[in-house]
VMD Tcl script that builds the backbone (N, CA, C; Angstrom):
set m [mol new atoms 198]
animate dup $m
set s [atomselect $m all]
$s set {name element resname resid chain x y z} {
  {N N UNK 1 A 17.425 -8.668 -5.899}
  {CA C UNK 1 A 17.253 -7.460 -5.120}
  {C C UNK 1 A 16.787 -6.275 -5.964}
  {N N UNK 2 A 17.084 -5.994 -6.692}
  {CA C UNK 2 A 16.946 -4.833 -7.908}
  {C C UNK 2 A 15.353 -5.089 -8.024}
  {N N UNK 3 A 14.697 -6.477 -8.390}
  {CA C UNK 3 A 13.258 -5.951 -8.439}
  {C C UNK 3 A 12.257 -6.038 -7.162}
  {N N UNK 4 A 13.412 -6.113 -6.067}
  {CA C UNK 4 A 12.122 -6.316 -4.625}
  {C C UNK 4 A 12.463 -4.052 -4.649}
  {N N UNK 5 A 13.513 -3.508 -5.187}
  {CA C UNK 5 A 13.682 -2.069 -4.966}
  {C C UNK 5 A 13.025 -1.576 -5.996}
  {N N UNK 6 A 12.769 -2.150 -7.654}
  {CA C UNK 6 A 11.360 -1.754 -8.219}
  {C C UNK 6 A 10.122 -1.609 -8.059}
  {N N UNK 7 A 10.328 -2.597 -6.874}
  {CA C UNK 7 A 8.286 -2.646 -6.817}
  {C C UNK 7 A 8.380 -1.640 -5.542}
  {N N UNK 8 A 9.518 -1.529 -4.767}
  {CA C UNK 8 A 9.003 -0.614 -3.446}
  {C C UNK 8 A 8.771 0.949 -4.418}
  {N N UNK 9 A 9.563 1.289 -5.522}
  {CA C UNK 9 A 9.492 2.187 -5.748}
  {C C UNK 9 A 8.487 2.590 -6.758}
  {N N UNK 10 A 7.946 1.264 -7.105}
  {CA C UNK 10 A 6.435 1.410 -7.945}
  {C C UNK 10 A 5.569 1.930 -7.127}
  {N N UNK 11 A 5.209 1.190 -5.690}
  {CA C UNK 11 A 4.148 1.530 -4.547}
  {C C UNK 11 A 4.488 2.794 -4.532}
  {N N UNK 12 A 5.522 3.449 -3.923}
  {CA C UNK 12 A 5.887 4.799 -3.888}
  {C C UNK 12 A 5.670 5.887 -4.493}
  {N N UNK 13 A 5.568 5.811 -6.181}
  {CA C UNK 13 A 5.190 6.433 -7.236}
  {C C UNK 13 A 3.769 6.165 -7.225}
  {N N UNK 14 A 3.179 4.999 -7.031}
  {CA C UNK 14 A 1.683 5.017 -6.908}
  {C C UNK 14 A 0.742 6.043 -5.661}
  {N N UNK 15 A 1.329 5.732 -4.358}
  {CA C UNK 15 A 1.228 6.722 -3.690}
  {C C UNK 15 A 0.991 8.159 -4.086}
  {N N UNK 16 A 2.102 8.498 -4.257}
  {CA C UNK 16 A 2.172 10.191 -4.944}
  {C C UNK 16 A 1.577 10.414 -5.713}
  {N N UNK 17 A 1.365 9.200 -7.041}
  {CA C UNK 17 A 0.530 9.670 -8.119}
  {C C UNK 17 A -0.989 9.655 -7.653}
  {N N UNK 18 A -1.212 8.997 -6.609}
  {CA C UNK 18 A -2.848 9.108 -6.360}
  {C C UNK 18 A -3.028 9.983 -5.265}
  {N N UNK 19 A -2.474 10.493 -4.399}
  {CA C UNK 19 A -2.366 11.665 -2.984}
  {C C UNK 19 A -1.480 12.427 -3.219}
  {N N UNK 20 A -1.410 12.657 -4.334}
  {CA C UNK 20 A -0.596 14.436 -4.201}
  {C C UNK 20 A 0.591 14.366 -3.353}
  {N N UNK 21 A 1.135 12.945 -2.802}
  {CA C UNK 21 A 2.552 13.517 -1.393}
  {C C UNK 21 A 2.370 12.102 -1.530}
  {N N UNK 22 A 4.169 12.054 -0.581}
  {CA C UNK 22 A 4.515 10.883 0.096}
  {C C UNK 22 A 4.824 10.986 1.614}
  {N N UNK 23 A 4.992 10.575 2.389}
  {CA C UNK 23 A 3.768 9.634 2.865}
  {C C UNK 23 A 2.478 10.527 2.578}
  {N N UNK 24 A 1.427 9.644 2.639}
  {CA C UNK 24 A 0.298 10.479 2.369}
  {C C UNK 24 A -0.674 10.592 2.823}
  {N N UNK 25 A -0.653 10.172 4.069}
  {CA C UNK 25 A -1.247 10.801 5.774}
  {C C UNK 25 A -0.469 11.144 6.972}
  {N N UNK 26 A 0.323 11.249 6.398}
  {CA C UNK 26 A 1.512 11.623 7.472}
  {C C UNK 26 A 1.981 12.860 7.374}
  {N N UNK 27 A 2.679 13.257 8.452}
  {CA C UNK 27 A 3.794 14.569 8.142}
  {C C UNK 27 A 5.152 13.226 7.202}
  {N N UNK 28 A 6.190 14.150 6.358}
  {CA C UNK 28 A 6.893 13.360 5.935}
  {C C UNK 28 A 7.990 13.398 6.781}
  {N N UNK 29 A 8.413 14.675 7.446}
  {CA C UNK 29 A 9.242 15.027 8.529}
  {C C UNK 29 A 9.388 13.676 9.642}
  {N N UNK 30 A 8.054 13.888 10.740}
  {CA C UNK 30 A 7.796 13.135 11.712}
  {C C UNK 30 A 6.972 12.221 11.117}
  {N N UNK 31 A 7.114 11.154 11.554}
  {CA C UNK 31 A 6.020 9.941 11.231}
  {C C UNK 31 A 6.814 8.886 12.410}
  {N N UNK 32 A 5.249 9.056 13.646}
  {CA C UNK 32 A 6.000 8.568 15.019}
  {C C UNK 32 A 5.400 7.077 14.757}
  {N N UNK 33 A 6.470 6.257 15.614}
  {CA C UNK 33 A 6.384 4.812 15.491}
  {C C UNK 33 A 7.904 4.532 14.139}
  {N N UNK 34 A 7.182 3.222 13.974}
  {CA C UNK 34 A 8.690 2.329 12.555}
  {C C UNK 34 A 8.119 2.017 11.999}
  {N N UNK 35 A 6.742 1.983 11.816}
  {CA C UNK 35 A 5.681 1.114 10.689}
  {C C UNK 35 A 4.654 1.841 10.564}
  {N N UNK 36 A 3.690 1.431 9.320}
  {CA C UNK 36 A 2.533 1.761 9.050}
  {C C UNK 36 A 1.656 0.510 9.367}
  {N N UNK 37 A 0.746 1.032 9.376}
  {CA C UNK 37 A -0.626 -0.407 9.167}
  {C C UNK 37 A -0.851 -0.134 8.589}
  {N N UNK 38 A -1.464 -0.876 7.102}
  {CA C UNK 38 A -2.823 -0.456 6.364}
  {C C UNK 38 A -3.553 -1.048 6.265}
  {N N UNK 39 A -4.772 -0.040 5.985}
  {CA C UNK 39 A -6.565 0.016 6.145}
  {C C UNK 39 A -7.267 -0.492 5.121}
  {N N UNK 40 A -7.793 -0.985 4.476}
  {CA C UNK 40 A -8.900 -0.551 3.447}
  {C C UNK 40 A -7.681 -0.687 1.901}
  {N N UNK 41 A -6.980 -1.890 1.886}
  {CA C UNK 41 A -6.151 -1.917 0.892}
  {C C UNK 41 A -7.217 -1.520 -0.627}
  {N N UNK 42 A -6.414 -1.082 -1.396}
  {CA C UNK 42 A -7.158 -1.402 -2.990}
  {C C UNK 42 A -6.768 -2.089 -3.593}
  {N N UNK 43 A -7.718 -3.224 -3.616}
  {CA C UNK 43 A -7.624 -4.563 -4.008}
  {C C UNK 43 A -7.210 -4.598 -5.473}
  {N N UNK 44 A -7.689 -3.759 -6.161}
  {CA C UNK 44 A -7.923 -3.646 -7.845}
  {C C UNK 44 A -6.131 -3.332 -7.964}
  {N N UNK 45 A -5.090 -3.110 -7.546}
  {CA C UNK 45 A -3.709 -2.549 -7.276}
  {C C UNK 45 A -3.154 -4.053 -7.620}
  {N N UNK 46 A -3.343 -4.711 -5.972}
  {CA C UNK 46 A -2.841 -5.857 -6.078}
  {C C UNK 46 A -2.836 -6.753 -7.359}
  {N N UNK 47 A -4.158 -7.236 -7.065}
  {CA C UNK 47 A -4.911 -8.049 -8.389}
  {C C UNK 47 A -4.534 -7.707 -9.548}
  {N N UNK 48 A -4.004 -6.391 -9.591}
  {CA C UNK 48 A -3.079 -5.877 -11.258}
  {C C UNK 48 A -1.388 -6.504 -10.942}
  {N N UNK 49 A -1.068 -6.009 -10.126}
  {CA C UNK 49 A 0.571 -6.092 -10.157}
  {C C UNK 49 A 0.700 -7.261 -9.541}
  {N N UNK 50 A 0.366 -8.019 -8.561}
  {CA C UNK 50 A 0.652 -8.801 -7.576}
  {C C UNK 50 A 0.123 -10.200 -7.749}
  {N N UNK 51 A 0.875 -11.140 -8.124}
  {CA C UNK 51 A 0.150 -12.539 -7.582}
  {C C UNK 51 A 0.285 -12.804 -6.314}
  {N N UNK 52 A -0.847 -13.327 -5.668}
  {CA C UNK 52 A -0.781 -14.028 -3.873}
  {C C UNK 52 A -0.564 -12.556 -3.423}
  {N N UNK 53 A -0.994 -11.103 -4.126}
  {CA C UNK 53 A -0.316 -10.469 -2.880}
  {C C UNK 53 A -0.821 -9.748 -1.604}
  {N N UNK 54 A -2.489 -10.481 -1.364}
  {CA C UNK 54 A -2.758 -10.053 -0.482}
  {C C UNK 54 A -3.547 -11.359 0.156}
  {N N UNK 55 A -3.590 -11.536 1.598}
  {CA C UNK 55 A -3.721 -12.481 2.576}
  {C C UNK 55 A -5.228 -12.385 2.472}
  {N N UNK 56 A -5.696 -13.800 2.416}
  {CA C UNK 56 A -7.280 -14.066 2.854}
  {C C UNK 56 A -8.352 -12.764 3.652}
  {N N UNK 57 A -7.474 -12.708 4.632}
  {CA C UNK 57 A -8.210 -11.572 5.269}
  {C C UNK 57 A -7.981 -9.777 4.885}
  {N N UNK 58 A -6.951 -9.616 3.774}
  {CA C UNK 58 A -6.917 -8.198 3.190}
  {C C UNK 58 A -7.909 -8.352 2.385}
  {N N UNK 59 A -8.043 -9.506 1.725}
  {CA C UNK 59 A -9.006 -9.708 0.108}
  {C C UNK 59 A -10.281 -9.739 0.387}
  {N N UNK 60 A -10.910 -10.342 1.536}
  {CA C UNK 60 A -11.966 -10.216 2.097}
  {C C UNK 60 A -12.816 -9.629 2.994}
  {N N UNK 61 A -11.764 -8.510 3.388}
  {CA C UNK 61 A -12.113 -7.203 4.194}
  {C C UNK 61 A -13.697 -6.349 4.349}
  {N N UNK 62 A -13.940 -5.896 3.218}
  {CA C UNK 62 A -14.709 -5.913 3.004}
  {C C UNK 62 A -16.083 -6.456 2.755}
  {N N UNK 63 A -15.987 -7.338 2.529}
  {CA C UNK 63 A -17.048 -8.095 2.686}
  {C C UNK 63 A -17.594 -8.721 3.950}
  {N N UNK 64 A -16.610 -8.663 4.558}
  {CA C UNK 64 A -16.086 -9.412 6.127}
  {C C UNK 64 A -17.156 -7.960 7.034}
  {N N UNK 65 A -17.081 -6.649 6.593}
  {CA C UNK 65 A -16.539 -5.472 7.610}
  {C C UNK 65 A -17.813 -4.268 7.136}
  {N N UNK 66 A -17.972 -4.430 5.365}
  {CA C UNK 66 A -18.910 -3.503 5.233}
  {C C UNK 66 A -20.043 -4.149 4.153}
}
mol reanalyze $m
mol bondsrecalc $m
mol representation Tube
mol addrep $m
């Protein structure tokens, strides 16, 4: 458990360190709904920290879309 609460708090610090805020299209107050989606992952993130950590169709998004 201790490193599934490192890595949430790595993403977290990554966040902020690249958008100035957390959440970082959101109000931090209100943020309506229980989830996010995300868009347009950065692949170069994963592929550093993450083995397997993004699904066929996050990794190929792009290529798929633009």
């Amino acid at each position: 458990m201790p490193d599934v609460i490192e890595c949430a708090r790595d993403i977290c610090n990554y966040i902020y360190d690249t958008h100035g805020r957390f959440p970082a299209h959101c109000e931090a107050i209100h943020a309506p709904g229980i989830w996010f989606q995300v868009h347009h992952v950065e692949t170069e993130y994963y592929e550093k920290f993450f083995q397997n950590g993004l699904t066929k169709a996050q990794s190929g998004h792009d290529k798929c879309w633009h």
